[in-house]
C-alpha positions as CSV (number, residue, x, y, z in Angstrom):
1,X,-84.8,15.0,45.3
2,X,-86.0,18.5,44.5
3,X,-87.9,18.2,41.8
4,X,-87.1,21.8,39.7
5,X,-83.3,22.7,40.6
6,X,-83.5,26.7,40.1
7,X,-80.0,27.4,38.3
8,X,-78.5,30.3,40.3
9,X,-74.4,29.4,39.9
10,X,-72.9,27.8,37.1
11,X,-68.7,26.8,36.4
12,X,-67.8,26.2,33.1
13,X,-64.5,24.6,32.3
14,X,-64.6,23.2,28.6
15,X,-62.0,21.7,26.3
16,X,-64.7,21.8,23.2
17,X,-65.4,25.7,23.0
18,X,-68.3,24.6,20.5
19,X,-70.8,26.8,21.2
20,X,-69.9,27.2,24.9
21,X,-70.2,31.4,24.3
22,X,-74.0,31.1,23.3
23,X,-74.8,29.0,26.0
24,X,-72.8,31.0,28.4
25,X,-74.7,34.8,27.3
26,X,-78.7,33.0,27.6
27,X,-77.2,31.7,30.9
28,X,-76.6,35.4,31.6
29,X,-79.7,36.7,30.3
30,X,-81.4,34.5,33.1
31,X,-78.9,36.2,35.6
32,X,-77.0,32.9,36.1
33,X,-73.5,34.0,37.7
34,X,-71.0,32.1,35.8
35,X,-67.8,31.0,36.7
36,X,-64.6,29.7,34.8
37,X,-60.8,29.6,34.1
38,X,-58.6,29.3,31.9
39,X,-59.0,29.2,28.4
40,X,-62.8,29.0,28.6
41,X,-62.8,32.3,30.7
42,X,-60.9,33.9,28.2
43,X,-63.1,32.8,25.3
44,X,-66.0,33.9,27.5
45,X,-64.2,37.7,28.3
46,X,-63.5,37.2,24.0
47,X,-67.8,37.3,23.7
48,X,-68.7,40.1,26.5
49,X,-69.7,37.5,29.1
50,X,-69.2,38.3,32.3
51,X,-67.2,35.7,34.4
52,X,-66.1,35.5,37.8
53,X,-62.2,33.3,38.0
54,X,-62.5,30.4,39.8
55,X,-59.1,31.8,41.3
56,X,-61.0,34.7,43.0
57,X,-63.5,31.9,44.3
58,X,-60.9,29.6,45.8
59,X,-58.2,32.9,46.5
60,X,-55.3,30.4,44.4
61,X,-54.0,31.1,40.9
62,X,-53.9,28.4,39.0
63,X,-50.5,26.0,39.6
64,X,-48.2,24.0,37.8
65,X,-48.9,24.6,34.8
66,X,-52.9,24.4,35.2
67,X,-52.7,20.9,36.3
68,X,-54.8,22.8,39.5
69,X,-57.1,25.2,39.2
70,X,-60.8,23.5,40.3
71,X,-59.2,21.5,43.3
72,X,-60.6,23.3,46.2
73,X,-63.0,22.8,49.1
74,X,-64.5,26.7,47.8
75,X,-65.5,24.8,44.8
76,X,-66.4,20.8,46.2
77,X,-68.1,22.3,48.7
78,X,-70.6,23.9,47.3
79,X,-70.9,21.4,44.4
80,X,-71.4,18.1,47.0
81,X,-73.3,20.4,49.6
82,X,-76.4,18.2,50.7
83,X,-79.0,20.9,50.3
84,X,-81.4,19.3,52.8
85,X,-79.4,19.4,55.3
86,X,-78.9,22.0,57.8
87,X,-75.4,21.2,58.9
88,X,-74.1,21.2,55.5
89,X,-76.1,24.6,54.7
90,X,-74.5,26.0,57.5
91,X,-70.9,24.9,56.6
92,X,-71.1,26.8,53.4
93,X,-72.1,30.0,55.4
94,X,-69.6,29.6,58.1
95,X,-66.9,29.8,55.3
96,X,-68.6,32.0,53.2
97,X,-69.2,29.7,50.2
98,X,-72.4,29.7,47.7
99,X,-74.0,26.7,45.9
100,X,-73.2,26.1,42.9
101,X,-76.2,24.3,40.8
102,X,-74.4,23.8,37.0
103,X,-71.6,22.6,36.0
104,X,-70.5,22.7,32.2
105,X,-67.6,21.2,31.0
106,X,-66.5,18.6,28.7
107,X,-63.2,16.4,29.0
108,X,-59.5,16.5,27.7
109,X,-59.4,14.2,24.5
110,X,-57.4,11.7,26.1
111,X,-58.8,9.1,23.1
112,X,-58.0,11.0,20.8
113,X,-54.5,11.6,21.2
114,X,-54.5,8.7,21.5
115,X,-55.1,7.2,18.2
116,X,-53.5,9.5,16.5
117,X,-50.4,8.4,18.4
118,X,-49.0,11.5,20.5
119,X,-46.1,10.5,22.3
120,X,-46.2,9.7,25.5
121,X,-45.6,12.7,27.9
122,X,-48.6,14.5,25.3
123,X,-50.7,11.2,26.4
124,X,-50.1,11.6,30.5
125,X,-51.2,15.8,30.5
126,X,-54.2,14.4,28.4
127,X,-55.3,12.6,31.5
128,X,-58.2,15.3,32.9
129,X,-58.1,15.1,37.1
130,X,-60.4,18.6,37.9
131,X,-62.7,17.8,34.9
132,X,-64.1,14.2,36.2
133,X,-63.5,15.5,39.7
134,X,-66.5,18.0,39.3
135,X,-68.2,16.3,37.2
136,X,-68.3,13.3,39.2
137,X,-69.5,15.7,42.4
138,X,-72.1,17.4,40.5
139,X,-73.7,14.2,39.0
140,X,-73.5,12.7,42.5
141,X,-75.4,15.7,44.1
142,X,-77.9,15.4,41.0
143,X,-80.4,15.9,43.5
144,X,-79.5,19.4,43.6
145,X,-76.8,19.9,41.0
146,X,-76.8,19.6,37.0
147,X,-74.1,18.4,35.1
148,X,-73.3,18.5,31.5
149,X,-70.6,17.1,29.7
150,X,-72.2,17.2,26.0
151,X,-72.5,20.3,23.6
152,X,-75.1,18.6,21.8
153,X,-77.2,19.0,25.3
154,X,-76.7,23.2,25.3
155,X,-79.8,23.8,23.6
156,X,-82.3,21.4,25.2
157,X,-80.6,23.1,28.9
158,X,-81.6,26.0,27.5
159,X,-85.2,25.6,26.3
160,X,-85.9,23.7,29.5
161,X,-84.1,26.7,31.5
162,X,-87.2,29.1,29.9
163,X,-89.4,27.0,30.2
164,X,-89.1,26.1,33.7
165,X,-88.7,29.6,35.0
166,X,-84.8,29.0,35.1
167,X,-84.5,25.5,36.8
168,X,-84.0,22.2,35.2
169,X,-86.4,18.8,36.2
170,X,-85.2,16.4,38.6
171,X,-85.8,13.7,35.7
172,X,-82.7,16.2,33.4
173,X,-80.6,16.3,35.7
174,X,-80.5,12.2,37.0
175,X,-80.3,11.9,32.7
176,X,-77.2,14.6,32.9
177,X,-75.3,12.8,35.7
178,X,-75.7,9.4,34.0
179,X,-74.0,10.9,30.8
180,X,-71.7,12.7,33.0
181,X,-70.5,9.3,34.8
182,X,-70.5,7.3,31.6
183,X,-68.1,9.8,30.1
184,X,-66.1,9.7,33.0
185,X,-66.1,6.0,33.3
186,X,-65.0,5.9,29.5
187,X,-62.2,7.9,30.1
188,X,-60.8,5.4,33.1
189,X,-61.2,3.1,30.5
190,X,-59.5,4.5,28.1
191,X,-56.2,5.6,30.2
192,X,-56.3,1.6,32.0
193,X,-56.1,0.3,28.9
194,X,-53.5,2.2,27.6
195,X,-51.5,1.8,30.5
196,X,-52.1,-1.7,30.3
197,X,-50.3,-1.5,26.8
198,X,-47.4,0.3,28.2
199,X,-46.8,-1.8,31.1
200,X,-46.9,-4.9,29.0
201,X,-44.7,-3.3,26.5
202,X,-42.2,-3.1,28.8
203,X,-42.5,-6.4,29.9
204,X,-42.4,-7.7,26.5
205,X,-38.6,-5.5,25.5
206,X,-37.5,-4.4,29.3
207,X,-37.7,-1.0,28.2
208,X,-38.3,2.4,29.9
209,X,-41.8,4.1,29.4
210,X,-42.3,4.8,25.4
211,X,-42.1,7.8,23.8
212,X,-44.8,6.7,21.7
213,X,-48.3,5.1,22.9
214,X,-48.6,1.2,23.5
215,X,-50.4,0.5,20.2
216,X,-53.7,-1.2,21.6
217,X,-54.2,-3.2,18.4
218,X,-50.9,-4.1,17.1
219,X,-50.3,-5.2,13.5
220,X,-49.9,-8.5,14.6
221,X,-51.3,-10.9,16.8
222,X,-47.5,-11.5,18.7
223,X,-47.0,-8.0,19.6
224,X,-50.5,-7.5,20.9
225,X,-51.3,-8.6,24.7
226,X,-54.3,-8.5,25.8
227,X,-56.1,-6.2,28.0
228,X,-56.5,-6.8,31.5
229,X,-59.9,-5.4,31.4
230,X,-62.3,-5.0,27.8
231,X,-64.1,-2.3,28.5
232,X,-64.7,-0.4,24.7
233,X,-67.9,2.0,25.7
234,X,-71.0,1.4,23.2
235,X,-73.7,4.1,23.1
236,X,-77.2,3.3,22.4
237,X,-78.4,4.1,18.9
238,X,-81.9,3.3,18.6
239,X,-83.9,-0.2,19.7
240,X,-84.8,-2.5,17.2
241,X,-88.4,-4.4,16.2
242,X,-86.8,-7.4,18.0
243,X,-83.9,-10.4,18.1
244,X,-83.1,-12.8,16.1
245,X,-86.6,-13.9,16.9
246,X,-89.9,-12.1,17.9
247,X,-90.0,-12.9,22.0
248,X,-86.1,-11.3,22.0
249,X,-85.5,-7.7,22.4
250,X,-82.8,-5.9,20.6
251,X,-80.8,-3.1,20.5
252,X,-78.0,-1.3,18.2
253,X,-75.4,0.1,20.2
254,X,-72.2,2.1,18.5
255,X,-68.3,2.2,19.4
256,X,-67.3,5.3,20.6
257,X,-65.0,6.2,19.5
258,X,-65.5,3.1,16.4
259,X,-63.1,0.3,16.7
260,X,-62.6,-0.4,13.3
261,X,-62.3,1.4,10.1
262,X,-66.0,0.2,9.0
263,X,-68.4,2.0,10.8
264,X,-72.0,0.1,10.1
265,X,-73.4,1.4,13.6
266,X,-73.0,4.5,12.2
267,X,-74.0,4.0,8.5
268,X,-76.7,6.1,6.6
269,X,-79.9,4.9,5.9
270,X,-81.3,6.4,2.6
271,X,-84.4,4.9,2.4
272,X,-86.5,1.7,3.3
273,X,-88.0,-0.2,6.9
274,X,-86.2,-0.1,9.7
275,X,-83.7,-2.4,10.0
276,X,-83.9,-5.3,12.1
277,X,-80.8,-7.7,14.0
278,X,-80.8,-9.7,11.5
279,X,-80.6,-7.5,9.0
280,X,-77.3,-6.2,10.9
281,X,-76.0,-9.5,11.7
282,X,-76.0,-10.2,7.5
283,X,-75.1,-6.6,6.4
284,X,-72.1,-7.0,9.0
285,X,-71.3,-10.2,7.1
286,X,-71.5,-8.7,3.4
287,X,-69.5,-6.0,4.5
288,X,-66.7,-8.0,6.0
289,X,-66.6,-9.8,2.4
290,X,-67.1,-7.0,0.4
291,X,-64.1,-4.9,1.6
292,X,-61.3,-8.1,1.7
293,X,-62.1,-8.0,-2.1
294,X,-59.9,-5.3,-4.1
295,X,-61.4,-5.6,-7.6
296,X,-65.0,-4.5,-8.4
297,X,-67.2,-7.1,-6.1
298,X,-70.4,-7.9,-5.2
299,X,-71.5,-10.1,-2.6
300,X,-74.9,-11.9,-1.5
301,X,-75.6,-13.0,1.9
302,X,-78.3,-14.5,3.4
303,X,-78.6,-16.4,6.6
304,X,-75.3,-15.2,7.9
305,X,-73.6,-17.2,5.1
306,X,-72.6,-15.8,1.1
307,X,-74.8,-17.7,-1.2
308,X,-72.8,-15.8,-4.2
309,X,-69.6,-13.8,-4.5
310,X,-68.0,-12.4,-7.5
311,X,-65.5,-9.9,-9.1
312,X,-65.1,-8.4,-12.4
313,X,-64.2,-5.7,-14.2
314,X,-68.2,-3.7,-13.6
315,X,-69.9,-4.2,-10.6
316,X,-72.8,-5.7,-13.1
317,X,-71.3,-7.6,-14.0
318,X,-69.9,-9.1,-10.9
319,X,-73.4,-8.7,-9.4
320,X,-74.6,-11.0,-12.0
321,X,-71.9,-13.4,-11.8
322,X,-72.5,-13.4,-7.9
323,X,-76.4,-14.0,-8.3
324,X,-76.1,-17.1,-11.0
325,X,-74.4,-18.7,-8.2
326,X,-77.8,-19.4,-6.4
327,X,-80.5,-17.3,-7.1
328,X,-83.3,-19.1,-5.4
329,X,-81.1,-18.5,-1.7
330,X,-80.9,-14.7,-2.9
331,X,-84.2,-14.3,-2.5
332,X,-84.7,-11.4,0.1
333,X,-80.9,-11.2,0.9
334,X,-78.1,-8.5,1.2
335,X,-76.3,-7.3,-1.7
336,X,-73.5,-5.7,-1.2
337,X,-70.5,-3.8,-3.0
338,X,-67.1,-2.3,-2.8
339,X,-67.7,0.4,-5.6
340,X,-69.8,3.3,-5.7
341,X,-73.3,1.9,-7.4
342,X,-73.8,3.2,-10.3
343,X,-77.4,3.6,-12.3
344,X,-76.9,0.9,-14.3
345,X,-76.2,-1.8,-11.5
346,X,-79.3,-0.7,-9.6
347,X,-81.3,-1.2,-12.0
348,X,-80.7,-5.0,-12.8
349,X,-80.4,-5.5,-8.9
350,X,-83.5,-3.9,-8.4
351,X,-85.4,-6.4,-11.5
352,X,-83.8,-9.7,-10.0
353,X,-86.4,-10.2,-7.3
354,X,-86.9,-9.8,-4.0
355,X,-84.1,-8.0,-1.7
356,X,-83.7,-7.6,2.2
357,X,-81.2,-4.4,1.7
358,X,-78.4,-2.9,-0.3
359,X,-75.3,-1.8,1.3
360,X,-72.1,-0.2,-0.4
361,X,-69.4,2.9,-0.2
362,X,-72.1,4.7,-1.9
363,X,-74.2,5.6,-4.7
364,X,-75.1,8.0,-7.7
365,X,-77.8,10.2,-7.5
366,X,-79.4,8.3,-10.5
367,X,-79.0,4.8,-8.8
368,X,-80.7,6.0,-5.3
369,X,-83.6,7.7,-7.7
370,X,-84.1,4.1,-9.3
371,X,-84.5,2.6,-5.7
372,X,-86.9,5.1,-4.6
373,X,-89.4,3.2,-6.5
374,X,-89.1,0.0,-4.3
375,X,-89.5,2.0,-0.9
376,X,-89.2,-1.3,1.2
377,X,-85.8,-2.1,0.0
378,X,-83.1,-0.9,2.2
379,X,-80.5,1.2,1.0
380,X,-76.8,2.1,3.5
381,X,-74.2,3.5,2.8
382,X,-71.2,2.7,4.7
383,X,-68.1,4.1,3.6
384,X,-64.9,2.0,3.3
385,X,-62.0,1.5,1.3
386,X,-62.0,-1.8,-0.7
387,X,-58.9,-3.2,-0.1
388,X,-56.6,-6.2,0.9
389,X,-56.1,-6.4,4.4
390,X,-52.5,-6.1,3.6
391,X,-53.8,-2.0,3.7
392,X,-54.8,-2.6,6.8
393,X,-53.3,-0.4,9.3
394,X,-54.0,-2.9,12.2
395,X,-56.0,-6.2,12.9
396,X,-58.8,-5.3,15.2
397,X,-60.5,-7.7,17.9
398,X,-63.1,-10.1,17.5
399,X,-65.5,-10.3,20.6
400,X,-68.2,-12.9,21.6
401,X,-70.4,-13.2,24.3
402,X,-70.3,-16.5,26.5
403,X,-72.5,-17.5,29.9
404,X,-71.0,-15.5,32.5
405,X,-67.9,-13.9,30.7
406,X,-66.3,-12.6,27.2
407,X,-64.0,-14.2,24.6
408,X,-61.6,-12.2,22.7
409,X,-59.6,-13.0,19.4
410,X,-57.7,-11.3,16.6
411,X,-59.8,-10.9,13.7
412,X,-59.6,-13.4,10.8
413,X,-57.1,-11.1,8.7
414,X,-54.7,-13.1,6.7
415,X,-53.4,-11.5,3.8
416,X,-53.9,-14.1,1.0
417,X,-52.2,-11.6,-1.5
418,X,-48.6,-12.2,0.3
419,X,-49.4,-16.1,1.0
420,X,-47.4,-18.2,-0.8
421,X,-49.6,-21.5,-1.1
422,X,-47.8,-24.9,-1.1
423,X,-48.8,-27.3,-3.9
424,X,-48.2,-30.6,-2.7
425,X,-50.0,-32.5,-5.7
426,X,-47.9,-33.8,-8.8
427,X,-50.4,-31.5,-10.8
428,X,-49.7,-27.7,-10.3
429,X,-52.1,-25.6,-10.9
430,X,-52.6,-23.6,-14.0
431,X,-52.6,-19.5,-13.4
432,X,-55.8,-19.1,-14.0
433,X,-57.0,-21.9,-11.3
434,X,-54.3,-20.7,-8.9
435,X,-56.3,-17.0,-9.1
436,X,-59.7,-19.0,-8.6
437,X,-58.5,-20.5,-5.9
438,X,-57.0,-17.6,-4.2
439,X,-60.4,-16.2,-4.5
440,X,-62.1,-19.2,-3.3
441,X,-60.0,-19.4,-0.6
442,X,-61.2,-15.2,0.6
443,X,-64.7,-16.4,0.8
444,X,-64.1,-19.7,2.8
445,X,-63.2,-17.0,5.1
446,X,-66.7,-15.6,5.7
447,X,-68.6,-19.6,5.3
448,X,-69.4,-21.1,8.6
449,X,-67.8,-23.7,9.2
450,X,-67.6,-26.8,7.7
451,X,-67.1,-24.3,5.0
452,X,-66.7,-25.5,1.2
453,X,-66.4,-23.5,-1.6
454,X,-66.8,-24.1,-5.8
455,X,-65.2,-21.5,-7.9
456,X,-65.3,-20.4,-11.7
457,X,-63.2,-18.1,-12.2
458,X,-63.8,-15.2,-9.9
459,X,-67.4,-16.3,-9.1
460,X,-69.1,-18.8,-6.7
461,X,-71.4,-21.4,-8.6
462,X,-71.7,-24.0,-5.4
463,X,-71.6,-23.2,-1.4
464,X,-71.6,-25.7,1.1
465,X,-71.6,-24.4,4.7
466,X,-72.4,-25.3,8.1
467,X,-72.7,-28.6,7.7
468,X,-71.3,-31.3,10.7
469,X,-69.0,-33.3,8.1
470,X,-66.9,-31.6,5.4
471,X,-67.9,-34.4,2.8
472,X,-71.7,-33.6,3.3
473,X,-70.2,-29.4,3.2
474,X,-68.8,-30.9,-0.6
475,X,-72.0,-33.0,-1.7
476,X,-74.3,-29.4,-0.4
477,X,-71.7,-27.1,-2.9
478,X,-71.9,-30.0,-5.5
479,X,-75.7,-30.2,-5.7
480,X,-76.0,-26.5,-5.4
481,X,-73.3,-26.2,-8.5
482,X,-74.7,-28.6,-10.7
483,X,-72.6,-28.6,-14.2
484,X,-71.1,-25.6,-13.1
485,X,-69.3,-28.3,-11.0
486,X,-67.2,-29.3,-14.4
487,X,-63.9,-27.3,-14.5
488,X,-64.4,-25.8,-11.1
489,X,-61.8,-25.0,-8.2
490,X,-62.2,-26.1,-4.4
491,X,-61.8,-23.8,-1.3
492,X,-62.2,-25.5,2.2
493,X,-61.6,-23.6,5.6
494,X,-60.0,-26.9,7.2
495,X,-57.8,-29.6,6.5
496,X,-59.9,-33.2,4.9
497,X,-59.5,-35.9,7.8
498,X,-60.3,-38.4,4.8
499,X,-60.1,-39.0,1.6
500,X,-64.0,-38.9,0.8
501,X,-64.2,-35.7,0.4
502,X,-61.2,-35.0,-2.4
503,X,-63.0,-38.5,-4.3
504,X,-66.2,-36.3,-4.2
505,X,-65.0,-33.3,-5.0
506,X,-63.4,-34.8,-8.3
507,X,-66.9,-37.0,-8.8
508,X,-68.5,-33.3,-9.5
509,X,-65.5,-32.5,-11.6
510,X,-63.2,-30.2,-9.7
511,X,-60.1,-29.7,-10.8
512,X,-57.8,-28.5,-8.2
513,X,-58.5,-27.7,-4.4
514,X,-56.8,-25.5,-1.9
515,X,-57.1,-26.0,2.1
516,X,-54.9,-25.5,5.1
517,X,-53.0,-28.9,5.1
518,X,-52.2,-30.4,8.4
519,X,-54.1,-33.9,8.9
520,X,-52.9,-37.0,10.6
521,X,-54.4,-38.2,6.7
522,X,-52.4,-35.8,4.7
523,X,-50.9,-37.9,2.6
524,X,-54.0,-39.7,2.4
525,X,-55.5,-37.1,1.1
526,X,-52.2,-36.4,-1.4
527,X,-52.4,-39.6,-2.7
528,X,-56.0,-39.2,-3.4
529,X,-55.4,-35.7,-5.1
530,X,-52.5,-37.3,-7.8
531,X,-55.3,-40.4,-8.7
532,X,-57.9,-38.0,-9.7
533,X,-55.5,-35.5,-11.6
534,X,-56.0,-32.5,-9.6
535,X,-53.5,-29.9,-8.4
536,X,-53.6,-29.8,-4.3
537,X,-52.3,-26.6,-3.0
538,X,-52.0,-26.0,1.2
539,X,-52.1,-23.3,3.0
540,X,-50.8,-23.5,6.6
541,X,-53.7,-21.3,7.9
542,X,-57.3,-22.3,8.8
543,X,-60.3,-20.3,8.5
544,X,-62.9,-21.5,10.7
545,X,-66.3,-19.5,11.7
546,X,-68.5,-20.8,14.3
């Protein structure tokens, strides 16, 4: 591989004109012949940059509506030309061709159009053929040939063009064709999987080709069928301190384009250490919690688990509410919110001991002045809309990693608002313990498994999660409750296989429990409910988290 490539030649075909002009005159100022088409060669002529048509290279006008313009040997050959050899030198002088050693040009926005649902005609001219043809020929010759698909790579080309006497590194350009071919390779993936959708759309209602796009996440989990491939593209963001543990590496990698309407990947740090996986892992699961939770909220997690949720009418108050639950697990965990924080709230988060990080839609300029004084704690902002997941536009895919493959799932997005609940106890419940255990029931959601959850109100007092029975998940909530206990509601993400747990549960002085129903004991469990007074409600739906 030649280890400076001198830049003589250079095509550029972009879709993004961002800043394609500049680039184009300090290209010219090194004497760097350009070439283009199109509506780059017009923006170029628009600046004063001289620029030779790829037509009068290849001696074809652009065809069929410019679905042709860069498909010629007069431009593959001297982008794939093996520069050390003789024969293919010779080639490109028999037919009177010259090298070309740069290729600029950046992609149709095929995902784009995508999402924002273009019909589908729009959709099949979004899918680039000369763009990832060249670009795919240059970053295979990168021994010779540079190829940049990026805009935010213009300047760096630049200041390594001066400061290599015009010619680029052999170490740039291998960098520039792995960009190039994972942009290409994105794309595929992109188009495949849409395709996918339309194919199995028509499976699904025998119809012709839609009009509209295949949605690739559906609203609900019946209309959605599965890809054929899973291949989202994830770009590295930064590496992290380590795993879970010290011996692990780790890394952050972001969706791109994101997959779901909460972006942490791409959230902004305003201050503290650098954030390690299991900060993520917890922030991922405050977040989750914070956003299914339409009135003000604040939520603590640590270990992967909420050790306090609560709502009220001020986030201080629900912050407080949300750290009585069990302030000795809150020690050096993740608080977070679905309102902006204000001043006020800071400051009695910041005097209740030690945090990991604070994460939320956002902050005052007081509040993040306050948490400048404790320079360790973490502060994101991630912005979302708190809201039900009713609001929801779609229902996104869960993804975890097995040996040797990749399981996919429908996210855990049931919207409790709409639910009706069954009570099957002679006891209903009262309003205000049917809106506790409505909220109950939203955090069971984000417990692992066996998941129990005591309820005052809108507040957590006693967790019991991850336990291997559900009556030890009910004694761990009790004992973490203690009086609290007395006048409490129930939330477990399964169905009771015996009667233990509803006899323990009223032992600690709960008053009415809601769970998904559906035991070979259910009646067991019924009967169990009407001896102890309390009101049973059943939901139908299970919430387990492994």
């Amino acid at each position: 591989m030649s280890e400076i490539g001198k830049i003589r030649r250079a095509i550029l075909s972009v879709f993004d004109k961002t800043g394609i002009a500049a680039l184009a005159k300090e290209l010219v100022a090194m004497d760097i012949e350009i070439l283009s088409s199109g509506g780059t060669a017009a923006a170029l002529r628009a600046a004063l940059v001289p620029v030779t048509e790829v037509s009068a290279v290849t001696g074809f006008p652009e065809m069929m509506d410019g679905r042709v313009k860069t498909l010629h040997p007069a431009i593959h050959g001297p982008l794939l030309a093996d520069r050390s050899k003789a024969a293919h030198l010779e080639a490109l002088s028999r037919h009177g061709m010259a090298p070309i050693d740069l290729v600029v040009l950046n992609l149709y926005p095929f995902e784009t159009g995508l999402a924002s649902g273009r019909p589908h005609d729009d959709l099949v001219e979004l899918i680039d053929i000369g763009g990832p043809t060249m670009l795919r020929a240059a970053a295979k010759n990168c021994a010779f040939v540079a190829a940049v698909v990026d805009p935010a790579d213009y300047a760096a080309i630049v200041a390594e063009l001066r400061a290599q006497d015009g010619g680029l590194t052999a170490s740039t350009r291998r960098k520039l064709a792995a960009k190039a071919f994972r942009r290409v390779a994105a794309l595929d993936a992109a188009i495949a999987g849409y395709l996918d959708g339309v194919v199995a759309s028509e499976e699904r209602q025998g119809a012709p080709a839609p009009e509209a796009p295949a949605r690739l996440l559906p609203e609900t989990s019946a209309e959605r069928e599965f890809p054929h491939t899973h291949a989202p593209r994830y770009t590295l963001v930064q590496t992290l301190r380590y795993g879970e543990n010290p011996h692990q590496r780790a890394a952050l990698y972001r969706c791109d384009p994101p997959a779901t309407e909460v972006d942490l990947a791409g959230a902004t740090v305003h201050q503290g250490k650098s954030l390690s996986y299991n900060n993520f892992v917890d922030i991922d699961s405050c977040l989750r919690i914070a956003r299914d939770l339409d009135e003000p909220a604040a939520v603590i997690v640590k270990h992967n688990n909420p050790c306090g949720a609560a709502t009220a009418e001020t986030l201080v108050e629900a912050f407080r509410a949300a750290h009585a639950c069990d302030p000795l697990s809150a020690f050096g965990g993740i608080i977070g919110f679905n309102r902006t924080v204000d001043a006020g709230t800071m400051q009695v988060v910041l005097e209740s001991g030690f945090i990991e990080c604070l994460v939320g839609p956002g902050y005052t300029a007081d509040a993040l002045h306050l948490a400048v004084a404790k320079k360790n704690v973490r502060v994101l902002s991630c912005t979302f809309e708190a809201a039900a997941a009713a609001r929801r536009q779609t229902r996104g895919l869960a993804s975890r990693t097995i040996a040797g493959g990749l399981l996919l799932q429908d996210e855990d997005d049931v919207d409790e608002n709409q639910t009706s609940f069954h009570c099957v106890s002679t006891r209903v419940p009262t309003a205000a313990e049917e809106r506790s255990l409505r909220f109950a029931w939203r955090i069971a959601k984000s417990v692992i498994s066996n998941a129990i959850v005591f309820t005052r109100g809108t507040a957590t007092v006693g967790v019991g999660a991850g336990q291997m029975s559900r009556v030890d998940s009910v004694a761990l909530a009790a004992r973490k409750a203690g009086e609290r206990s007395r006048g409490a509601v129930l939330a477990s993400d399964a169905f009771f296989p015996f009667r233990d747990g509803i006899d323990a549960a009223a032992a600690a002085g709960i008053t009415a429990i809601i769970e998904p129903g559906g035991s070979v004991r259910d009646d067991e469990v019924i009967d169990a409910a009407n001896e102890h007074g309390l009101a049973l409600l059943f939901t139908g739906a299970r919430h387990f988290r492994h």
